[in-house]
C-alpha positions in Angstrom: 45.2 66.0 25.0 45.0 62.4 24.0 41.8 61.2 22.2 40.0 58.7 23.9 39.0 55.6 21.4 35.5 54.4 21.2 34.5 51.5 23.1 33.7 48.1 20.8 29.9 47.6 20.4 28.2 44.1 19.7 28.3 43.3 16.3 24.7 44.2 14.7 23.7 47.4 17.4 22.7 50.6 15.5 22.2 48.2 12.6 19.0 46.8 10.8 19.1 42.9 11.8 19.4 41.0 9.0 16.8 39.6 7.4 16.9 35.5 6.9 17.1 34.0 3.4 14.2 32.2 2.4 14.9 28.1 1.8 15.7 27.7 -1.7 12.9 25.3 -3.4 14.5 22.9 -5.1 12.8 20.9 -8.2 13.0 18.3 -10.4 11.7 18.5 -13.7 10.7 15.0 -15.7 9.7 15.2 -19.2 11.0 13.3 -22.6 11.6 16.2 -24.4 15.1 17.9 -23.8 13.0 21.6 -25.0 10.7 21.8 -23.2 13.1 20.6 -19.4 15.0 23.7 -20.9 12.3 26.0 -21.0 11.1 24.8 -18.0 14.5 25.2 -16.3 15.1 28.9 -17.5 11.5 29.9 -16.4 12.0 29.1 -13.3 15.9 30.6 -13.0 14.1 33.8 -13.3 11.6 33.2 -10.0 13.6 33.9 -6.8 13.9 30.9 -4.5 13.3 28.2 -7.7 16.2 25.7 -8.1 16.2 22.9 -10.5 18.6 20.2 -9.1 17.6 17.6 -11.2 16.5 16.6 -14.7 14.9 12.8 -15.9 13.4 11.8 -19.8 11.7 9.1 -18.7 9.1 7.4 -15.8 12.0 5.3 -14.7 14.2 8.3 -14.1 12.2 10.2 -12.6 11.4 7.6 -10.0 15.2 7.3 -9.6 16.0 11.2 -9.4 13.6 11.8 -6.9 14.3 9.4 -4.2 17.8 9.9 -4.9 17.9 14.3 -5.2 14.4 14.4 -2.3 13.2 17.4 -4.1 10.3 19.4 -2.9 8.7 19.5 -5.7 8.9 17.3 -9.0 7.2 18.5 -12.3 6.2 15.4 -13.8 5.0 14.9 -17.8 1.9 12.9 -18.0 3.0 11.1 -20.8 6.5 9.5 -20.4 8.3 7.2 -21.9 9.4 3.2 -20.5 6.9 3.9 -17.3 4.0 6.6 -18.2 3.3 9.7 -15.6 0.7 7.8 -13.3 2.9 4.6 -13.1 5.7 6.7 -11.9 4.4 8.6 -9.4 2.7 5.6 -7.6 6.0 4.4 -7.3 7.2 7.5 -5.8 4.4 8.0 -3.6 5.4 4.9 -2.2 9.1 5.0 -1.9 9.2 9.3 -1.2 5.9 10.5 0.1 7.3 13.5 1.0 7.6 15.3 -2.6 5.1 17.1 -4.1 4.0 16.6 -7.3 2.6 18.5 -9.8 1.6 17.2 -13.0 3.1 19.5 -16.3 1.2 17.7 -19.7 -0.4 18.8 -22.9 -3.9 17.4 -22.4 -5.7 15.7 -19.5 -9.1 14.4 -19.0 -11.0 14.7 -16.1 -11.2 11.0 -15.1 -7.3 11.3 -15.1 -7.0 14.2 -13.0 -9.0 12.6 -10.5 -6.7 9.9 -10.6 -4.0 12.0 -10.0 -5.1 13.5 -7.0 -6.3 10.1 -5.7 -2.7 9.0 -5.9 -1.2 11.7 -4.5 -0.6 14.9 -7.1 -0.3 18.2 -5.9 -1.6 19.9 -9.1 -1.9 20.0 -12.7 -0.7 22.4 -15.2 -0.8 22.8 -18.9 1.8 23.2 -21.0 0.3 25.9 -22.7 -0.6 27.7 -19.4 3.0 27.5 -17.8 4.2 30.4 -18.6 1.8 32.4 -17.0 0.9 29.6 -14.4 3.8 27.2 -12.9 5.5 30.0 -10.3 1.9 30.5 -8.7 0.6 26.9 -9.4 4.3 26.0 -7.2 3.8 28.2 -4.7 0.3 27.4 -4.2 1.6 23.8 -3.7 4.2 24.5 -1.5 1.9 26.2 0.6 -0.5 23.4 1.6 -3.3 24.1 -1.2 -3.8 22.3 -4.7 -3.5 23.6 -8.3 -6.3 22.8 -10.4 -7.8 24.2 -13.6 -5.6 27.1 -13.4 -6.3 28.1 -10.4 -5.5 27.6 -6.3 -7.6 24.9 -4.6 -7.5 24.9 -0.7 -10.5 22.1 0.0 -9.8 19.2 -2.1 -12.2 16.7 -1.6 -15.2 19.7 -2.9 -12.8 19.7 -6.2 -13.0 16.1 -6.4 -17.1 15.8 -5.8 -17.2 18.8 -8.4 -14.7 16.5 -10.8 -16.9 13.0 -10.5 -20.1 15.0 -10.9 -18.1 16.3 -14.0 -17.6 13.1 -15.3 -21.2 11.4 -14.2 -23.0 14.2 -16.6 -20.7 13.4 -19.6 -22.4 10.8 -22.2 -19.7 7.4 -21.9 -17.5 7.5 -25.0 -15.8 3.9 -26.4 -12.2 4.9 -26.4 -10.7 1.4 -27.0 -8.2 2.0 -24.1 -6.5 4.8 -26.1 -4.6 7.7 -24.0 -5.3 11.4 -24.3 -2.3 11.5 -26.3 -2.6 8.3 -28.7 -5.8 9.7 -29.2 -4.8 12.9 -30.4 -2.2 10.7 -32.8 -5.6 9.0 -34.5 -7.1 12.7 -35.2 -3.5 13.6 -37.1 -3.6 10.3 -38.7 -7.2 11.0 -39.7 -6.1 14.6 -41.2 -3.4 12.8 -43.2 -0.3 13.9 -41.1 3.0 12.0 -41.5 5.1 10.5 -38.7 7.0 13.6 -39.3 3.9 15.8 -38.6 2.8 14.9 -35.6 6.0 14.6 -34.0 6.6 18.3 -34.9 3.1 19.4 -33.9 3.5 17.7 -30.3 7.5 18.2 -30.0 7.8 14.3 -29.6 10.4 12.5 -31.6 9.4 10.6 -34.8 10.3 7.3 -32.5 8.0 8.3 -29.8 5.1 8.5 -32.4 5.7 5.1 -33.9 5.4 3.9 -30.3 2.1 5.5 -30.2 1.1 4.1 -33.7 2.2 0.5 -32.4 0.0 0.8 -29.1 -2.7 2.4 -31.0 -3.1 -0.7 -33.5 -2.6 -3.3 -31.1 -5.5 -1.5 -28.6 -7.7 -0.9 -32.0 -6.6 -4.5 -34.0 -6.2 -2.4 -37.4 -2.6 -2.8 -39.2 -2.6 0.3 -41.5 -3.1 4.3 -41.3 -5.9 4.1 -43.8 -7.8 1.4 -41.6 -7.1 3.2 -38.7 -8.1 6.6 -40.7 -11.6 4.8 -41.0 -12.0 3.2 -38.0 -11.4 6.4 -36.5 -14.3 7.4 -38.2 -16.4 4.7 -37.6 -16.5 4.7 -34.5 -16.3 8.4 -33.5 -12.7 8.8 -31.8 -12.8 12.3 -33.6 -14.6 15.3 -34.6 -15.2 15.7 -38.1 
């Protein structure tokens, strides 16, 4: 007797419907130093949904990668070369509102994170904290809420009163204009470090440190280490 043959059934009955993949995040990572774009880049090929499309070593490349790539999310370095971290994201505020930035940097003061997040930053995190807080800190971003002091922020204008309060109770120190970084380049030269020193100690090049030594004399109007070594002093631009 001749076996009947099953009827056809719709493609996906009897089956578990499939389950949509998530949007893959795509980032752009800006900072001058090829090691640490690398680490950055290998961190995040090990979070699901993370996708680095894009990679700049300097403000002005940055700006151009992002308007050109539209990332959700570029990881900016405070401190950049040709156009510094603040420059460069006004401009891409401007041009690419849509991004979300978060702020990757070795030391930031308070003043300057509220700057930050008065342009238009998403977060903040540390280099030293990345490894155990850049997944979360993106995430947190890409979810609506701000990254802040290591941790998720969801009303931002309390952060900021808290910040300015911060900064109201803290006695006004004469910094001569000097950056978080070039300030930390006075404290080596005050310890006796050579060009070769510091640029190991902050993984900079020894070119990028002469730039800060250049921009540190012109903002101090001193013309050697030893003067700058004792105007450091003088005036209390480090701890002793």
């Amino acid at each position: 007797m001749p076996v009947k043959s099953a009827k056809s059934r719709p493609s996906g009955t009897g089956s578990a419907a499939a389950v949509p993949a998530l949007p893959t995040i795509r980032i752009v990572v800006a900072d001058d130093h090829p090691v640490v774009r690398f680490g950055v880049r290998n961190m995040l090929m090990n979070e699901p949904g993370f996708e680095v499309v894009g990679e700049a070593e300097d403000g002005d490349d940055a700006i151009t990668q992002t308007i050109e790539l539209e990332p959700d999310i570029l990881l900016l370095d405070l401190l950049m070369p040709r156009l510094p971290g603040l420059e460069a994201m006004r401009a891409i505020m401007s041009k690419s509102p849509r991004v979300k930035i978060v702020l990757l940097t070795s030391t930031i003061s308070t003043q300057q994170v509220i700057e930050a997040l008065q342009i238009g930053a998403r977060g903040i995190v540390l280099k030293d904290s990345v490894v155990g807080d850049l997944a979360q800190a993106l995430r947190s971003v890409l979810g609506g809420d701000y990254w802040i002091g290591g941790e998720r922020v969801a009303n931002l204008l309390k952060a900021l009163q808290g910040l300015q309060a911060q900064v109201a109770a803290l006695p006004e120190r004469k910094t001569f204009g000097l950056t978080p970084r070039e300030l930390e380049v006075v404290a080596c030269i005050v310890e006796g470090c050579s060009n070769r020193d510091i640029a190991t100690q902050f993984a900079i090049s020894e070119e990028t440190v002469k730039r800060h030594l250049s921009n540190v004399f012109d903002k101090t109007g001193v013309s050697t280490r030893l003067e700058l070594a004792l105007f450091a002093i003088a005036h209390k631009l480090v701890e002793l």
